[in-house]
Biotite code that builds the C-alpha atoms (Angstrom):
import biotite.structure as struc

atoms = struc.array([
    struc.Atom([-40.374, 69.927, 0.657], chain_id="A", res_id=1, res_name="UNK", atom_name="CA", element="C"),
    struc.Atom([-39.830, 66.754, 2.354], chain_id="A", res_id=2, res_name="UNK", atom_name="CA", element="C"),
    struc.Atom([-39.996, 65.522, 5.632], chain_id="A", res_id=3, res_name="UNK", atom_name="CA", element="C"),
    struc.Atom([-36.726, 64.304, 7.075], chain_id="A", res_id=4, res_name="UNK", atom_name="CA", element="C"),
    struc.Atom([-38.201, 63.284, 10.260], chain_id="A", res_id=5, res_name="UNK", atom_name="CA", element="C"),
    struc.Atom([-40.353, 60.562, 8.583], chain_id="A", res_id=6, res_name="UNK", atom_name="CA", element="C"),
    struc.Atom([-38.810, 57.332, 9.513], chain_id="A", res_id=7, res_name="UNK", atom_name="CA", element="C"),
    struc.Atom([-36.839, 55.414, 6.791], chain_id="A", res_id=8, res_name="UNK", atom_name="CA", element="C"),
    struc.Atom([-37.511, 52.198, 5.826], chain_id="A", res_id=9, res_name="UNK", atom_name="CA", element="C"),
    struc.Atom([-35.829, 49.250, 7.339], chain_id="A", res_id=10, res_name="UNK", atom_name="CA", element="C"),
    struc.Atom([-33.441, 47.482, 5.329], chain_id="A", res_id=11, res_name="UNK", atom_name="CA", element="C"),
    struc.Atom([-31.840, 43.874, 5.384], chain_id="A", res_id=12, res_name="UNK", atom_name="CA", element="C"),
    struc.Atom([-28.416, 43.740, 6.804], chain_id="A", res_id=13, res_name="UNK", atom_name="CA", element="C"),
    struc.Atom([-27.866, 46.870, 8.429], chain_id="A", res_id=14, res_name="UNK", atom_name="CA", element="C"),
    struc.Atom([-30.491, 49.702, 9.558], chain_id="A", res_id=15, res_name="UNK", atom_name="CA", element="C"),
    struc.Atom([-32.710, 47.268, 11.540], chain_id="A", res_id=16, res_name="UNK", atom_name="CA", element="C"),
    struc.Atom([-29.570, 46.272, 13.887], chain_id="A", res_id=17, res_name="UNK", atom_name="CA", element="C"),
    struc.Atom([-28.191, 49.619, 13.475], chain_id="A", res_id=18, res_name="UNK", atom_name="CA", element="C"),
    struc.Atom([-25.310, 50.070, 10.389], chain_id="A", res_id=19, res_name="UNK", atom_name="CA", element="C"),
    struc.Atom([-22.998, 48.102, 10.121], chain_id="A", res_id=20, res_name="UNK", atom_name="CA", element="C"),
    struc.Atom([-19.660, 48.560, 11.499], chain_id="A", res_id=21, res_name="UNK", atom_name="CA", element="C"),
    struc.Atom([-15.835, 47.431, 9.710], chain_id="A", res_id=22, res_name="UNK", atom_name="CA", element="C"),
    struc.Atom([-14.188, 48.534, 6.754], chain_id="A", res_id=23, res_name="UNK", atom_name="CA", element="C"),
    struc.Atom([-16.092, 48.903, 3.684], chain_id="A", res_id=24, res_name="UNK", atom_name="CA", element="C"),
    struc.Atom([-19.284, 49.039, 5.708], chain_id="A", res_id=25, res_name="UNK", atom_name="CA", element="C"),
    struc.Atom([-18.804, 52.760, 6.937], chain_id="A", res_id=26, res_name="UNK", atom_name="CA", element="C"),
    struc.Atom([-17.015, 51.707, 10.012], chain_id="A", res_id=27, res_name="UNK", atom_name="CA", element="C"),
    struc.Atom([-13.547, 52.469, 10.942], chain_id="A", res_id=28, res_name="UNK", atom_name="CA", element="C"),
    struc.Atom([-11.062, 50.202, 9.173], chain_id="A", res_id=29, res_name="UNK", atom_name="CA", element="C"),
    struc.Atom([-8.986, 47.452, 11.418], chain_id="A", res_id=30, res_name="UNK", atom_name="CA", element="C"),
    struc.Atom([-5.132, 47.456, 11.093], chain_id="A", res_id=31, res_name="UNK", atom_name="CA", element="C"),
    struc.Atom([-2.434, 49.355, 12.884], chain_id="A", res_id=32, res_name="UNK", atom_name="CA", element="C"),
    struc.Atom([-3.548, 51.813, 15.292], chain_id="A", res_id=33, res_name="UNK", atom_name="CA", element="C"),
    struc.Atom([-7.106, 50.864, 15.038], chain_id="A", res_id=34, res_name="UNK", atom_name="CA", element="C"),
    struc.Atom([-7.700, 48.135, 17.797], chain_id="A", res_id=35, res_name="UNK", atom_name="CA", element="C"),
    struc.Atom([-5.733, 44.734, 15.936], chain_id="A", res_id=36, res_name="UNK", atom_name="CA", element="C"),
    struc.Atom([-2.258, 44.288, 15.724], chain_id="A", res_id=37, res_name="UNK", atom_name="CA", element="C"),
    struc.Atom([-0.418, 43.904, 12.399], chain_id="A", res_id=38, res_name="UNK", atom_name="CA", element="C"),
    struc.Atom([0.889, 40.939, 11.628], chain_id="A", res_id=39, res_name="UNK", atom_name="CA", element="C"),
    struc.Atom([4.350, 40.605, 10.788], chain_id="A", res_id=40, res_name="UNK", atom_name="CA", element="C"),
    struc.Atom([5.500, 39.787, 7.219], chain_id="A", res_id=41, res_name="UNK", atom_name="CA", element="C"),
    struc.Atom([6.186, 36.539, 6.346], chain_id="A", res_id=42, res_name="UNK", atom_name="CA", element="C"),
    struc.Atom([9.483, 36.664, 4.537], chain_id="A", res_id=43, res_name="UNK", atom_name="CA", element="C"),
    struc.Atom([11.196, 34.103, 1.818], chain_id="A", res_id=44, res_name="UNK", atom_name="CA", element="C"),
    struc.Atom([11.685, 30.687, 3.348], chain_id="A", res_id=45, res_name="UNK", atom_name="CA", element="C"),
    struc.Atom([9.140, 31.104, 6.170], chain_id="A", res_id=46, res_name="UNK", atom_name="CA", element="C"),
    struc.Atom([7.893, 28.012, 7.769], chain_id="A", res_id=47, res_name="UNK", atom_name="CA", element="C"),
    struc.Atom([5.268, 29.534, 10.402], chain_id="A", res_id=48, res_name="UNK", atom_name="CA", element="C"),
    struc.Atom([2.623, 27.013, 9.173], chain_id="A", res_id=49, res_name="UNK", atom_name="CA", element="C"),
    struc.Atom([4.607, 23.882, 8.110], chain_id="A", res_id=50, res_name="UNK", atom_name="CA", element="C"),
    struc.Atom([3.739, 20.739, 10.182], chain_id="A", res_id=51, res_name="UNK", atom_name="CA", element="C"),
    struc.Atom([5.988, 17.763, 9.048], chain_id="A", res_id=52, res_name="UNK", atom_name="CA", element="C"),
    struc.Atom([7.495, 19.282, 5.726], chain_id="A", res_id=53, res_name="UNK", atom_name="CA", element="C"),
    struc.Atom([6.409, 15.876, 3.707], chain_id="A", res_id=54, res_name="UNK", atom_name="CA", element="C"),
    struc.Atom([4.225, 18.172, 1.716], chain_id="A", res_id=55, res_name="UNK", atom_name="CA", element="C"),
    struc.Atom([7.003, 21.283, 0.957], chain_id="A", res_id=56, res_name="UNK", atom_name="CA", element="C"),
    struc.Atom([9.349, 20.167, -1.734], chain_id="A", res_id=57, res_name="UNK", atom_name="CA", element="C"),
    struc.Atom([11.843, 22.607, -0.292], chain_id="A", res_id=58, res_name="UNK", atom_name="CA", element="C"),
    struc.Atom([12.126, 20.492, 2.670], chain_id="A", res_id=59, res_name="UNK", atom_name="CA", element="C"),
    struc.Atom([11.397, 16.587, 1.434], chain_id="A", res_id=60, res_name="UNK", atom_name="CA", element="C"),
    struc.Atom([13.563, 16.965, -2.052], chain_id="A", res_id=61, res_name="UNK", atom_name="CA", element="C"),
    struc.Atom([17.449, 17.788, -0.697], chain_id="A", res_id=62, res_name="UNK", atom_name="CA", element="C"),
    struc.Atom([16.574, 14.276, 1.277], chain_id="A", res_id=63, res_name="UNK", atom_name="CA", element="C"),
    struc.Atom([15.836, 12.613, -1.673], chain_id="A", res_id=64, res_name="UNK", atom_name="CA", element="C"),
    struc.Atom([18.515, 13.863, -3.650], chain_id="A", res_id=65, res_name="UNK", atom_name="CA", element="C"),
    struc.Atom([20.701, 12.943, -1.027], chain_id="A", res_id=66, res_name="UNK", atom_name="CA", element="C"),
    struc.Atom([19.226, 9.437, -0.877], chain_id="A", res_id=67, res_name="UNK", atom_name="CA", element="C"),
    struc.Atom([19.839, 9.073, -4.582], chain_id="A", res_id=68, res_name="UNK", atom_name="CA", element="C"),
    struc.Atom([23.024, 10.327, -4.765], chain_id="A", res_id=69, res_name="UNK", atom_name="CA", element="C"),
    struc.Atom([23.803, 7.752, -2.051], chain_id="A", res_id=70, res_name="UNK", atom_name="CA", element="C"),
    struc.Atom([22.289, 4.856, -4.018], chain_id="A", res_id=71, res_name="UNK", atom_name="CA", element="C"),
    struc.Atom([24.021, 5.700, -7.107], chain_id="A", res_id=72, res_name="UNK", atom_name="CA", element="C"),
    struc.Atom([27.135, 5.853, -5.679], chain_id="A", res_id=73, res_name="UNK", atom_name="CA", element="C"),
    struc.Atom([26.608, 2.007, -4.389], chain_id="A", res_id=74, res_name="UNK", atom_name="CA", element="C"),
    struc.Atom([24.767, 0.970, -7.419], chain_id="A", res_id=75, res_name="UNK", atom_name="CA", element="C"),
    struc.Atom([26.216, 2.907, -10.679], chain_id="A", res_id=76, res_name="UNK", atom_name="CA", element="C"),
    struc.Atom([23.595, 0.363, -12.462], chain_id="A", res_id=77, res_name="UNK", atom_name="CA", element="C"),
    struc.Atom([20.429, 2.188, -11.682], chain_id="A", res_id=78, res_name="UNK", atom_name="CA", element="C"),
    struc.Atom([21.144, 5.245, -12.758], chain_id="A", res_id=79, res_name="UNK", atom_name="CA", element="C"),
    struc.Atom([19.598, 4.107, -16.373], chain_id="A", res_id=80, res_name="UNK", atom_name="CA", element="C"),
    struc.Atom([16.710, 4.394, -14.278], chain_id="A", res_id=81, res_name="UNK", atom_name="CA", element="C"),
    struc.Atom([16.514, 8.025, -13.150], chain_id="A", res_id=82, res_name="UNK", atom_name="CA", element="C"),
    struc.Atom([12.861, 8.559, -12.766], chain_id="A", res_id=83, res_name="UNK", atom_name="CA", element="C"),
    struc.Atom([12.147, 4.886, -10.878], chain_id="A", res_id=84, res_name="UNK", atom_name="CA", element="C"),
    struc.Atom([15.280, 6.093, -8.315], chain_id="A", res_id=85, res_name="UNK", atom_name="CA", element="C"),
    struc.Atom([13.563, 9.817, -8.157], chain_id="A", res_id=86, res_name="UNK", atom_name="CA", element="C"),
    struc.Atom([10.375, 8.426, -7.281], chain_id="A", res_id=87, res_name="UNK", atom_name="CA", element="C"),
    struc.Atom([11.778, 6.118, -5.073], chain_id="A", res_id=88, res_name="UNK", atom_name="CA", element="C"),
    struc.Atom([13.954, 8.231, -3.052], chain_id="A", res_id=89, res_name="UNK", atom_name="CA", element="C"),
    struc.Atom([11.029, 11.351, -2.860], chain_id="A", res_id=90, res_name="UNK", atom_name="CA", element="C"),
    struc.Atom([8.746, 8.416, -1.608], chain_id="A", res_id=91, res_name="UNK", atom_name="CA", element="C"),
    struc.Atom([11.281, 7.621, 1.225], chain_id="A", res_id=92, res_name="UNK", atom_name="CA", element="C"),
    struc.Atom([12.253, 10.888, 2.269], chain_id="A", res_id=93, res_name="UNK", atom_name="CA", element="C"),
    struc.Atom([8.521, 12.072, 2.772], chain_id="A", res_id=94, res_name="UNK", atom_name="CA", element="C"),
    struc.Atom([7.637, 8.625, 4.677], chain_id="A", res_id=95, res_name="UNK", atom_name="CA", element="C"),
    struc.Atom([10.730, 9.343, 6.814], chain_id="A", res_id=96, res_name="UNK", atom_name="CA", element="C"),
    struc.Atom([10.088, 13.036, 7.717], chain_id="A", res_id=97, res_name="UNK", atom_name="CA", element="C"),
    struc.Atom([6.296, 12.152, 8.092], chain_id="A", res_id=98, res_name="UNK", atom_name="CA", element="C"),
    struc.Atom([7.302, 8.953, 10.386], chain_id="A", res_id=99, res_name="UNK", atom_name="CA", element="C"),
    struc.Atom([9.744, 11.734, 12.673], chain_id="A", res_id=100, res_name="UNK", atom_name="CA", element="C"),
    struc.Atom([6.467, 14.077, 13.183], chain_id="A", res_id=101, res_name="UNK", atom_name="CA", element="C"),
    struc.Atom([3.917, 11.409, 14.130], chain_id="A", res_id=102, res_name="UNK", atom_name="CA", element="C"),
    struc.Atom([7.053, 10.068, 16.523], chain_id="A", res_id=103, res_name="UNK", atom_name="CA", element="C"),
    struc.Atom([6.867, 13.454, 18.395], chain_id="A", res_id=104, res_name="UNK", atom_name="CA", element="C"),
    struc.Atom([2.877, 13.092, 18.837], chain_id="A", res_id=105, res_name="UNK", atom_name="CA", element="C"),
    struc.Atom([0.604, 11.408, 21.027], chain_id="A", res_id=106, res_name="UNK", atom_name="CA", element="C"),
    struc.Atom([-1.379, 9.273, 18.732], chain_id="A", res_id=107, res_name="UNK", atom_name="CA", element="C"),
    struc.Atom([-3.725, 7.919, 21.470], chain_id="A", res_id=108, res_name="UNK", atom_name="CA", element="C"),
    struc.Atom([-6.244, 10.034, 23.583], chain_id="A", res_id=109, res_name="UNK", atom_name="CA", element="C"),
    struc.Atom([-7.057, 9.362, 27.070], chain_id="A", res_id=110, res_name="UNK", atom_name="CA", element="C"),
    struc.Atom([-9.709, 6.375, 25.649], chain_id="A", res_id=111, res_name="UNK", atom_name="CA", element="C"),
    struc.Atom([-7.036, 4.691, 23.632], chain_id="A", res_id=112, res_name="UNK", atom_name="CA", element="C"),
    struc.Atom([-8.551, 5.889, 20.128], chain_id="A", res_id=113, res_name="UNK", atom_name="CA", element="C"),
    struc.Atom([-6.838, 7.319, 17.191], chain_id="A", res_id=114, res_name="UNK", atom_name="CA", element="C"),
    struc.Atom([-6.125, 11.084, 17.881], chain_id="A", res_id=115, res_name="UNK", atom_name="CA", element="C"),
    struc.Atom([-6.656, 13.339, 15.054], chain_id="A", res_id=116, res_name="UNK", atom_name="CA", element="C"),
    struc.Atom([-3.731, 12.180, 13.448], chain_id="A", res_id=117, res_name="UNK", atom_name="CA", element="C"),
    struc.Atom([-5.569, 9.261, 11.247], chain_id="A", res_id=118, res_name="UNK", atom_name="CA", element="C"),
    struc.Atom([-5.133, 11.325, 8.282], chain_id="A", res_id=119, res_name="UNK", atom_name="CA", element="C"),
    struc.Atom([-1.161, 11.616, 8.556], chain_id="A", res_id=120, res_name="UNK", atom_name="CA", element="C"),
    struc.Atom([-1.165, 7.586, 9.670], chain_id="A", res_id=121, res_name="UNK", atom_name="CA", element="C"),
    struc.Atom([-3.421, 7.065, 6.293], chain_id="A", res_id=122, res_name="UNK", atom_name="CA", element="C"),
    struc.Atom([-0.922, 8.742, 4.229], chain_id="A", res_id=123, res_name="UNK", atom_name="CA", element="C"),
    struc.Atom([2.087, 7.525, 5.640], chain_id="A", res_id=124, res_name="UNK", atom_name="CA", element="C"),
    struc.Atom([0.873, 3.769, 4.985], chain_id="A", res_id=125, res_name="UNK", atom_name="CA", element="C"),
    struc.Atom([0.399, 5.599, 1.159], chain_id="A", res_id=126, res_name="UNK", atom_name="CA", element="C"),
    struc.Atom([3.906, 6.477, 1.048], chain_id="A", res_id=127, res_name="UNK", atom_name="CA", element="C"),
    struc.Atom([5.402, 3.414, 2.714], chain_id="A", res_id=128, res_name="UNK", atom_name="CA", element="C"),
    struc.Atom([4.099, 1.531, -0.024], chain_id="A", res_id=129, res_name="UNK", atom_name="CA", element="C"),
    struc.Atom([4.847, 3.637, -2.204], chain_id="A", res_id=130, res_name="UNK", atom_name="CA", element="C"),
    struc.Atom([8.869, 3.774, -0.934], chain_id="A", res_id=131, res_name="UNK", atom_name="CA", element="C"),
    struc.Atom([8.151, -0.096, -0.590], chain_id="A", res_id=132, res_name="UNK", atom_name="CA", element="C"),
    struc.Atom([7.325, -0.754, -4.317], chain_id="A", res_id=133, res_name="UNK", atom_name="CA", element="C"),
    struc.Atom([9.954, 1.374, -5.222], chain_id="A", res_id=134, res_name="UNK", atom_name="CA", element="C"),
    struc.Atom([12.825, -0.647, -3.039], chain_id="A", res_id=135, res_name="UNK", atom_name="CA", element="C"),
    struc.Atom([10.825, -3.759, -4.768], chain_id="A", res_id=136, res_name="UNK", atom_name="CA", element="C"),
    struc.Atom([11.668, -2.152, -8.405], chain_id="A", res_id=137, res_name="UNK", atom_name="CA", element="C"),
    struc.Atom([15.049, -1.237, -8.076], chain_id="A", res_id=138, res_name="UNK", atom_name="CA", element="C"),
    struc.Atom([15.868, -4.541, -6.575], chain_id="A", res_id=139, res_name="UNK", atom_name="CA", element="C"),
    struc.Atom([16.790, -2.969, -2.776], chain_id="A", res_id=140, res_name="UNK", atom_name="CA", element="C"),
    struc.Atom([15.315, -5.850, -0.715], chain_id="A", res_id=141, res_name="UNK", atom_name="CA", element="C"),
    struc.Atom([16.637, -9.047, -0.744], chain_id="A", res_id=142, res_name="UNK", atom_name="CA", element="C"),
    struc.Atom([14.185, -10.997, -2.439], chain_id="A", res_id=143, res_name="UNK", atom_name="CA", element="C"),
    struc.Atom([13.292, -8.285, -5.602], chain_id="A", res_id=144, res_name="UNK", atom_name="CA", element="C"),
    struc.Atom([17.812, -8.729, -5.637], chain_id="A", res_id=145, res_name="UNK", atom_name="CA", element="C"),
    struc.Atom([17.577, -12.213, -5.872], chain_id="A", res_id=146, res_name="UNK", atom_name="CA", element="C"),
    struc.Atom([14.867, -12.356, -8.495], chain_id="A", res_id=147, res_name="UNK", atom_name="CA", element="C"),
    struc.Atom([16.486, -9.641, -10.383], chain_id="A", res_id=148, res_name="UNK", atom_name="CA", element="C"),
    struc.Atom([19.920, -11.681, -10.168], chain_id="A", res_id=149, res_name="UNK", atom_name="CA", element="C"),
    struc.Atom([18.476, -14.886, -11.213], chain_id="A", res_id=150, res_name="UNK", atom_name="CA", element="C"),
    struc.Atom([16.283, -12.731, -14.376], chain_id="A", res_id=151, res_name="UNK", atom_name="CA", element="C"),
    struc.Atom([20.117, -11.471, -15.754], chain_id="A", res_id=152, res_name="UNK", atom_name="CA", element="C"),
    struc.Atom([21.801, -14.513, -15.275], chain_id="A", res_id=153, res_name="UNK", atom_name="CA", element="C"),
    struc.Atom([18.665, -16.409, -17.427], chain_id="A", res_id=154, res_name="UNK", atom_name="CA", element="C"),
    struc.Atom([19.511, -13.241, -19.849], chain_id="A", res_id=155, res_name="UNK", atom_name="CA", element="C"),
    struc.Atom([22.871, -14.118, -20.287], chain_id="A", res_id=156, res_name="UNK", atom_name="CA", element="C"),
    struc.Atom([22.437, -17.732, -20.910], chain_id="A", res_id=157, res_name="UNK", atom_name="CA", element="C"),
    struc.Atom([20.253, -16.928, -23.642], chain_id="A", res_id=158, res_name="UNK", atom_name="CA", element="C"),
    struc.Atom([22.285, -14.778, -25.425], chain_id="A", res_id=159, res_name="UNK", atom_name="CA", element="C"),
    struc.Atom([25.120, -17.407, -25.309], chain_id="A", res_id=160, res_name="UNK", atom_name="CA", element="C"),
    struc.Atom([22.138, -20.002, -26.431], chain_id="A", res_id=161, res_name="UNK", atom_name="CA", element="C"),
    struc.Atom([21.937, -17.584, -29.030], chain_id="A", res_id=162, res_name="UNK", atom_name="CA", element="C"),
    struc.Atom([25.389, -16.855, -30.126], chain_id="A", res_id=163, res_name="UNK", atom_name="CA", element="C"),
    struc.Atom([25.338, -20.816, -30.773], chain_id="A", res_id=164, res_name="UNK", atom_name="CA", element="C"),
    struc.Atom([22.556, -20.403, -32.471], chain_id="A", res_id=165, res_name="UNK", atom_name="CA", element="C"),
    struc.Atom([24.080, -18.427, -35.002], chain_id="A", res_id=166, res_name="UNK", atom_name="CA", element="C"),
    struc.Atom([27.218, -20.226, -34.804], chain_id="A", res_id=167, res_name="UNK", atom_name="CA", element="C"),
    struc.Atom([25.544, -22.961, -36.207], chain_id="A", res_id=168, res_name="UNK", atom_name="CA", element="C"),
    struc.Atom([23.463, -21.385, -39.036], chain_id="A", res_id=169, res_name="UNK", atom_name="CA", element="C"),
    struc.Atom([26.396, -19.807, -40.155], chain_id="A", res_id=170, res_name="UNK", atom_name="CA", element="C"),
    struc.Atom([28.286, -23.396, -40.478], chain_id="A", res_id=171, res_name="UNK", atom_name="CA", element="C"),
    struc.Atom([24.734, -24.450, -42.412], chain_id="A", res_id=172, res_name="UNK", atom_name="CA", element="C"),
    struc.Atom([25.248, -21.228, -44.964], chain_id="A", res_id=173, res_name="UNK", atom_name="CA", element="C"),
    struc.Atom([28.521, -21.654, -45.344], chain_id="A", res_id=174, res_name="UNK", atom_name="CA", element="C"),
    struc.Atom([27.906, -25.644, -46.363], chain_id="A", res_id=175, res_name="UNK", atom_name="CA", element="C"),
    struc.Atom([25.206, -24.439, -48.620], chain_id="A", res_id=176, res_name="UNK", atom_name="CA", element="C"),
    struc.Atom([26.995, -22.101, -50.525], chain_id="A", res_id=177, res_name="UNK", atom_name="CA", element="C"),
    struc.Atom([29.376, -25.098, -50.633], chain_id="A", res_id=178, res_name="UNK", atom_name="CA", element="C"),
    struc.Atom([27.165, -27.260, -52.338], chain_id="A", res_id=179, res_name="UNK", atom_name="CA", element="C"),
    struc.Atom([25.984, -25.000, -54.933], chain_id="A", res_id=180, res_name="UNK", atom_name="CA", element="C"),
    struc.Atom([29.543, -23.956, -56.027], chain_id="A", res_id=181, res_name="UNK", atom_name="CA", element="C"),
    struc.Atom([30.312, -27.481, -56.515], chain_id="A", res_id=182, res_name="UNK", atom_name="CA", element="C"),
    struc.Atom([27.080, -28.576, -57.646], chain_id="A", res_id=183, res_name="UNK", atom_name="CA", element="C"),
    struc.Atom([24.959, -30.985, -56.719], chain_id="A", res_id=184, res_name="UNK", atom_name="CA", element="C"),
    struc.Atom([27.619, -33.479, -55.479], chain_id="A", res_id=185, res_name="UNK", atom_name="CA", element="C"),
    struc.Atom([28.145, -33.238, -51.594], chain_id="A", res_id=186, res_name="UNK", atom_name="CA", element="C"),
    struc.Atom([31.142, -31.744, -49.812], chain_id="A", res_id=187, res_name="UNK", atom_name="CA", element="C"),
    struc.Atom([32.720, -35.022, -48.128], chain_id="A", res_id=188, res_name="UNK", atom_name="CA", element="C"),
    struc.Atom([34.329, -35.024, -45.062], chain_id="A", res_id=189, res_name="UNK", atom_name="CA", element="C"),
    struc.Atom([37.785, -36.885, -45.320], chain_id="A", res_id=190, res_name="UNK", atom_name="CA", element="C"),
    struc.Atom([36.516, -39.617, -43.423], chain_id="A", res_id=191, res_name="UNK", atom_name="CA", element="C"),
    struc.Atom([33.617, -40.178, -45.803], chain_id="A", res_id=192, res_name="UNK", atom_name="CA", element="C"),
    struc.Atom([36.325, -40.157, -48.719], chain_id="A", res_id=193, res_name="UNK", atom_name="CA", element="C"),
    struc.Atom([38.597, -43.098, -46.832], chain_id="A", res_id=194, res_name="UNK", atom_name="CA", element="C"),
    struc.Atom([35.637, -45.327, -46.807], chain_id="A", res_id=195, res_name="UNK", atom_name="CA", element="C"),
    struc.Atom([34.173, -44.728, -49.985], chain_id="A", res_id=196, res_name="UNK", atom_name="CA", element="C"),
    struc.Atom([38.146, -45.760, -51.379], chain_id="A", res_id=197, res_name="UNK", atom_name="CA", element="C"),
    struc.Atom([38.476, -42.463, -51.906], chain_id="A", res_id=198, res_name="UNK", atom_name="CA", element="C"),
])
């Protein structure tokens, strides 16, 4: 027979503090009726822990599909380039809603330093660029317009440098099937004939 008024050993984690207490530990479970309040359910579309949105496609993409559609319907051009005017548009919809957020913050403390909103100023440089290079691509400034005006115009002057081109080897294949149907002897131009005595 055994003794149960020997003292039990002590164990790590629970008998030497006493046992331990909370759900799965032996204790009474938290929850409803228990000491915590439940928290309600987060339904479809909740936005309880969004910040700016420039990180929820839900919120950034109708902007940018609105910002396309409203480049498209100025320039019909670009829309050969879908995915240059996608990126684009995405980059300048999350810059703008990230730009609004920062605008309703204080982004100095009382010292004049940087608040903890570094990381938001870091990444909205990233997506300026970004929206930058993209305006840059798609010819949207003035100067990428310019250069991409002058690069079609050099375009078309070379295709009409090379439609003369072929004007002209065409006029030297038709002489040289010419010459071998009559031989030898050269095709002379009237004026060539008159002065020979022709």
């Amino acid at each position: 027979m055994t003794d149960n008024t020997a003292k039990q050993p002590k164990r790590r984690g629970g008998w030497k503090h006493g046992p331990a207490k909370g759900a799965g530990h032996g204790g009474p479970a938290k929850g409803p009726g228990n000491g915590s309040p439940r928290a309600p359910a987060f339904g479809q579309g909740n936005e309880a822990a969004q910040r700016h949105g420039a990180r929820t496609a839900r919120v950034y993409l109708p902007i940018a599909r609105e910002l396309a559609a409203g480049l498209l319907a100025d320039r019909p051009d670009l829309a050969a380039y879908p995915e240059a005017v996608a990126s684009w548009s995405e980059a300048e919809a999350r810059a703008a809603l990230l730009r609004a957020w920062l605008a309703e913050r204080d982004l100095l403390d009382e010292d004049g330093l940087a608040d903890r909103t570094t990381g938001p100023l870091k990444w909205l440089s990233a997506l300026e660029r970004q929206a930058r290079e993209g305006r840059r691509d798609l010819g949207l400034d003035p100067r990428s317009d310019a250069e991409l005006a002058k690069a079609r115009a050099e375009a078309t002057r070379h295709v009409a440098d090379l439609d003369a081109i072929r004007a002209a080897g065409r006029q030297a294949l038709t002489e040289r099937e010419l010459v071998e149907v009559l031989g030898t002897e050269r095709v002379k131009a009237p004026a060539d004939r008159e002065r020979d005595g022709g």
